[in-house]
C-alpha positions as CSV (number, residue, x, y, z in Angstrom):
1,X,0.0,0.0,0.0
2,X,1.6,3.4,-1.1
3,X,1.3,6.5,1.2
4,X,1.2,9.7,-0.6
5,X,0.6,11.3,2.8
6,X,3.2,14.5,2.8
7,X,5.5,14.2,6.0
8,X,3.9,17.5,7.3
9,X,0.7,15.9,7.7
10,X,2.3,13.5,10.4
11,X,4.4,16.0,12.0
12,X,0.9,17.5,12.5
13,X,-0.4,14.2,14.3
14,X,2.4,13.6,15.8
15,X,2.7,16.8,17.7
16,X,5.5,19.6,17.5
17,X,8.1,18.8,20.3
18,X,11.3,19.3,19.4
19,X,14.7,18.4,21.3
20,X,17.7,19.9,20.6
21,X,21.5,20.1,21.3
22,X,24.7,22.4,21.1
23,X,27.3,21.1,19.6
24,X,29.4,22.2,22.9
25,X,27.6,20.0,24.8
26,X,29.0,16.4,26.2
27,X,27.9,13.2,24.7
28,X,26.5,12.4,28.7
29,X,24.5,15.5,28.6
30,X,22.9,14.5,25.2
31,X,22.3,10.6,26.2
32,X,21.2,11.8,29.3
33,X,18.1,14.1,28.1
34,X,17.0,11.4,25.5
35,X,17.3,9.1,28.4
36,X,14.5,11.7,30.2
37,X,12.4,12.7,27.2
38,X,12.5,8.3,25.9
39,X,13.6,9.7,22.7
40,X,16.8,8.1,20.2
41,X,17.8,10.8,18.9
42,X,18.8,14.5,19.2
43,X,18.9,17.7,16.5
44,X,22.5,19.1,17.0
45,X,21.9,22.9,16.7
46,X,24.1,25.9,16.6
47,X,21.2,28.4,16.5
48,X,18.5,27.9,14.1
49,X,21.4,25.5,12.0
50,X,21.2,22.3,11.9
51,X,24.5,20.9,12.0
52,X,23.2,17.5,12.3
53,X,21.7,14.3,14.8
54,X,23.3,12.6,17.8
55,X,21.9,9.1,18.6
56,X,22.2,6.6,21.0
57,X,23.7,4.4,18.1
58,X,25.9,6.8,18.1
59,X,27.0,7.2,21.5
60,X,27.3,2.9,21.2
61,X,29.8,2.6,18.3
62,X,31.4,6.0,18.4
63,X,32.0,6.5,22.6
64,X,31.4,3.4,24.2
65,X,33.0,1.0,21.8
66,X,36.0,3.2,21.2
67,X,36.8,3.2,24.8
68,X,36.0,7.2,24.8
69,X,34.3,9.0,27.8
70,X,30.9,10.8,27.3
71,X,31.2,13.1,30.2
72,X,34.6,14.5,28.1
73,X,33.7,14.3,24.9
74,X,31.4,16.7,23.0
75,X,28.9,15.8,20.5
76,X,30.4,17.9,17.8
77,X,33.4,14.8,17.8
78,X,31.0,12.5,16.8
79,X,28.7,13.9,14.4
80,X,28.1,12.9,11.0
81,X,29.6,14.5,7.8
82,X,26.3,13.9,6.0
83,X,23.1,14.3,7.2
84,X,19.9,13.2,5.3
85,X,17.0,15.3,6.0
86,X,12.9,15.7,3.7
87,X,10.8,18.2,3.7
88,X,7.3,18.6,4.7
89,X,6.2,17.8,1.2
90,X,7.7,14.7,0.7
91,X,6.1,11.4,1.5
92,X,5.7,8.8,4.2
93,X,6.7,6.2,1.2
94,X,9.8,8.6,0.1
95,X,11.0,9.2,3.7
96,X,11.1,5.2,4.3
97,X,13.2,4.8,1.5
98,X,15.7,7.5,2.3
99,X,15.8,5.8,5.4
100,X,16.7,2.4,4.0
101,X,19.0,4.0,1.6
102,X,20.9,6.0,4.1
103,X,21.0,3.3,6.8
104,X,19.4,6.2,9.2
105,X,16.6,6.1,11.6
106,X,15.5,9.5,12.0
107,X,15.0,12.2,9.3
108,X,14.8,16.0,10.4
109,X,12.4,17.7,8.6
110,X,13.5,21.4,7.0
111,X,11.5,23.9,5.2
112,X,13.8,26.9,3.5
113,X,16.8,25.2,5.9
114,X,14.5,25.6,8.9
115,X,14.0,22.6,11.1
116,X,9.6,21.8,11.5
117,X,9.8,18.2,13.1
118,X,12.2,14.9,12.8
119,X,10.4,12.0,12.0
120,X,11.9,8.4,13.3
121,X,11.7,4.9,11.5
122,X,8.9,4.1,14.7
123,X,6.9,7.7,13.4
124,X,6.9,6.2,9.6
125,X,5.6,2.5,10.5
126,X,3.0,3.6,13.3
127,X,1.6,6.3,10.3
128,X,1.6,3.2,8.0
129,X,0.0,0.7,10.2
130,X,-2.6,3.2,11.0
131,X,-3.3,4.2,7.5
132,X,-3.6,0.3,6.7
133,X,-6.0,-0.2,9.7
134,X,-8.0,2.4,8.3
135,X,-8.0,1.1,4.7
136,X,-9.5,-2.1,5.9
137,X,-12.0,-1.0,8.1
138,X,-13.5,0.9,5.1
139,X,-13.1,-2.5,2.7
140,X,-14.9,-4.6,5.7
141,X,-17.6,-1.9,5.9
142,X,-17.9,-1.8,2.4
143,X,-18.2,-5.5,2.1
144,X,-20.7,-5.9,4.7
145,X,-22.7,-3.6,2.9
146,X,-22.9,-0.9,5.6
147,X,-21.4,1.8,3.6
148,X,-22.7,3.2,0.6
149,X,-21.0,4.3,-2.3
């Protein structure tokens, strides 16, 4: 089943908290507040920039598996060259394939280089399970004969 849904139309359902880091801060600070908000991932801002995400896969292959120390090291040392981002216009089908593409797991979402949401790989399959559930509930009704056409 194809969505055409636009991403902006999730970030709408899905509400409009956003959580941020500087690039100054540590690695503990940053695993620590997703740790509090129950949240993988992080925008690194300088400002209204993006400079990129932090995640806890991150913080596994980058700190803890390189024998580095959170509380010393800043996020900025282990950012991403690259980051993949949509924006509002593209679609829940489109953003799924970037994500598969890019081996990523959360997309921020930018609109004339201003972040309006991040979407994660959890966002994208709740929207599509939802938007199947839906689908059949209209087929069953249709085949019971309790909707009309």
């Amino acid at each position: 089943m194809k969505s055409s849904i636009p991403i902006s139309t999730l970030l709408h359902h899905k509400g409009a908290a956003l959580w941020s880091v500087a690039p100054e801060a540590t690695v503990f600070e940053a695993i620590k507040l997703m740790a509090d908000k129950n949240i993988g991932a992080l925008l690194v801002m300088s400002g209204d920039r993006l400079l990129g995400v932090v995640t806890e896969r991150d913080y596994t292959r980058k700190i803890a598996l390189q024998g580095k120390k959170s509380k010393e090291t800043q996020v900025r040392e282990i950012l991403s060259s690259k980051t993949v981002s949509v924006t509002p216009h593209q679609t829940v089908e489109e953003c799924m394939k970037l994500m598969t593409e890019n081996r990523v797991r959360h997309l921020p979402v930018l609109e004339n280089e201003k972040v309006t949401g991040i979407v994660s790989i959890g966002d994208l399959v709740n929207w599509t399970i939802s938007a199947q559930d839906a689908a059949i509930a209209q087929m069953e009704q249709y085949i019971s004969g309790s909707v009309t056409v």
